[in-house]
N, C-alpha and C positions, 0 to 999 in steps of 0.2 A: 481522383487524386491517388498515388501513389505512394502508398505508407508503408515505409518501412517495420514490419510487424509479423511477426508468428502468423502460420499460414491458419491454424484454426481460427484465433482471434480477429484477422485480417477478414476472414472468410462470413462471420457473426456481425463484426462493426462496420460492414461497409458501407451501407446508406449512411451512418453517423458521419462517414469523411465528407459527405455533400452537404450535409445539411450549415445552416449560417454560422451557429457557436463554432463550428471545427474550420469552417473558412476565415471566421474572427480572429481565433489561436494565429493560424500561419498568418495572416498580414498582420499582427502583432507582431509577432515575431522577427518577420523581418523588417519590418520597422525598424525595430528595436536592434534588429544585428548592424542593418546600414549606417544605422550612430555609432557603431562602437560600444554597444553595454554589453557587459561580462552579462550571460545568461547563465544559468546552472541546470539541470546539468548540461554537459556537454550533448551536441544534437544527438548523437549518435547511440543514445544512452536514455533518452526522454521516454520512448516504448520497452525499457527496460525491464519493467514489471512484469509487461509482456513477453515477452521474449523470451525470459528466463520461465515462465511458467505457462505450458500450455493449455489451450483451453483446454482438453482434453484430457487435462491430468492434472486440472481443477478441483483442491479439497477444502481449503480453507481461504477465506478474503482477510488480513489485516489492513486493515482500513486507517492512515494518514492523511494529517490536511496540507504541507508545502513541504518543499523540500528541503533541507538546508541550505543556507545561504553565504556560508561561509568558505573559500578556496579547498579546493578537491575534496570537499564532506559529500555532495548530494550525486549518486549513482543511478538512480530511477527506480531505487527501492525501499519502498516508506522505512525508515528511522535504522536504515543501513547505513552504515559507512565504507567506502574500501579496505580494505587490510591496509593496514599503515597507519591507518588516521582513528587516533582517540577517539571510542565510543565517547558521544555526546551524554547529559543529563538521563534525559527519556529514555536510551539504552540502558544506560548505567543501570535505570531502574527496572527496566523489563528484566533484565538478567538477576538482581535480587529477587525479582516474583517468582521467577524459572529456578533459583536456587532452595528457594523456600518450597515451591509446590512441586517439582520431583526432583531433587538432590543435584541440579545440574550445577558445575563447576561453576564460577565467576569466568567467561573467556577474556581473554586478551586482545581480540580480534573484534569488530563493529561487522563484519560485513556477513548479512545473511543471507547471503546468496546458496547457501545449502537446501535452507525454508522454504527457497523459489522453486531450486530442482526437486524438492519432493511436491509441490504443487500447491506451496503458498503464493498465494496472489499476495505480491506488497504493494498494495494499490495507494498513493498518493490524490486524492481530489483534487488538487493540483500540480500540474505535471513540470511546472519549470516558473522562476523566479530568478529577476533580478538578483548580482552581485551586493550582499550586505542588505537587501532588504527584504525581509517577512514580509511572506502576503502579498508581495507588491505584483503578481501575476495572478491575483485570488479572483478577478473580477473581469478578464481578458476573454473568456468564453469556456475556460477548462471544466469548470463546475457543470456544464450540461452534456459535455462528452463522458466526463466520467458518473455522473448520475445516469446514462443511458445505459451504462459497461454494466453498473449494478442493477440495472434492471432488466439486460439480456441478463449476467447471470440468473437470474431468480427465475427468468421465464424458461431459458433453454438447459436447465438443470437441477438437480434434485439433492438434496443433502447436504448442503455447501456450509459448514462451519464461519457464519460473521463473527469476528472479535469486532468492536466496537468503543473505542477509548475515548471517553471526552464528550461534551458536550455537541461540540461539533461533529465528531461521526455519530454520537444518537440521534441527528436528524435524520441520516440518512434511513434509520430502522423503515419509517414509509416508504422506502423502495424494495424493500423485501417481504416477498410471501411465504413468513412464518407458517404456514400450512405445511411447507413443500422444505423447507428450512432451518437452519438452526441461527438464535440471535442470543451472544453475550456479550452483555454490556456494564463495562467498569469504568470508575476516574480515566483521567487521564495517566499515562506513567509520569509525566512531568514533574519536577522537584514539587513545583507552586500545589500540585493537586494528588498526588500518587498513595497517600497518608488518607486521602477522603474515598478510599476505595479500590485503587488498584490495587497495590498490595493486599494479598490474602482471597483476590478473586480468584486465582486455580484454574485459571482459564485455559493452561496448556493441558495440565491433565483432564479437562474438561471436555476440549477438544478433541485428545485422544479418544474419549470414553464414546463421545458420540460417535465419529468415525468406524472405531471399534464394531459398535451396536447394529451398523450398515456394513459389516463385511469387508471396511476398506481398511487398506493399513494404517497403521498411526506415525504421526509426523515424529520421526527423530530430533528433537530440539536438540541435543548436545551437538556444541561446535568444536 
């Protein structure tokens, strides 16, 4: 199958395009387009994460569960928005943990698309959802392609900074070998949980430190 995708990424995931869960994804999908449902994001935009960060210049994973589902919120980059469109909750509050743990400004802008070009992976566990409905693509096959992504990175590289927010991406820690690895794990930013731990984990400048300690350079957060 022919996926639209960053030639490193493309070059790593390829068995993953054959296997059932990723042939599930596309006849869902178009299923779902032959009716007429608003999908998000837009197709072109699904391998986003991808795209925007290549394997090869892979430092850090933040790790999301769906994408937003609300008209031109969801870009293919976990809890981005495009420029134009009002950071959501979750940002709002990531950006108060960024202001508190190294002095970064409050931005005006949702879209981290800068994160990606320094070689944040904004990994989504699932990659595309129904108009107006959460989750409603959680269980279409995405879960095994990108539990695979996570367990090429762990296997085919060494150093890779996991942020891990929420209960839901601490499952995922079993797919990473902490030997070879780094793993921080907070709340969620989410209004409902961001007070039971996100806040005050210092996870950017944490980030930095480790990167740092390997030689590599440290991610610029300011937008």
């Amino acid at each position: 199958m022919n996926v639209l995708m960053e030639k490193g990424w493309k070059e790593i995931l390829a068995k993953e395009f054959e296997k059932p869960f990723f042939l599930q994804v596309v006849a869902h999908l178009r299923t779902e387009k032959a009716t007429k449902e608003t999908i998000y994001p837009p197709g072109p935009l699904i391998f986003n994460a991808f795209n925007s960060t290549p394997f090869n210049e892979l430092k850090v994973v933040i790790l999301g569960q769906d994408p937003y589902h609300g008209p031109g919120q969801a870009h293919g980059l976990s809890f981005s928005v495009p420029d134009g469109v009002k950071p959501p909750p979750s940002l709002v509050n990531i950006y108060k943990e960024l202001h508190k743990d190294i002095g970064m400004p409050i931005p005006t802008t949702g879209n981290l698309l800068p994160w990606a070009k320094q070689g944040v992976l904004l990994l989504n566990a699932v990659l595309t959802v129904r108009a107006n409905e959460p989750a409603s693509h959680a269980k279409i096959g995405w879960m095994g392609f990108t539990d695979s992504v996570i367990r090429k990175i762990s296997v085919e590289k060494t150093g890779i900074v996991f942020l891990l927010w929420g209960k839901f991406a601490h499952e995922k820690q079993a797919l990473i070998d902490e030997t070879k690895h780094y793993v921080l794990k907070a709340a969620h930013p989410s209004p409902f949980s961001a007070d039971k731990g996100f806040f005050g984990c210092k996870h950017f400048s944490k980030t930095n430190e480790l990167l740092v300690q390997q030689g590599i350079d440290p991610i610029n957060w300011h937008l």
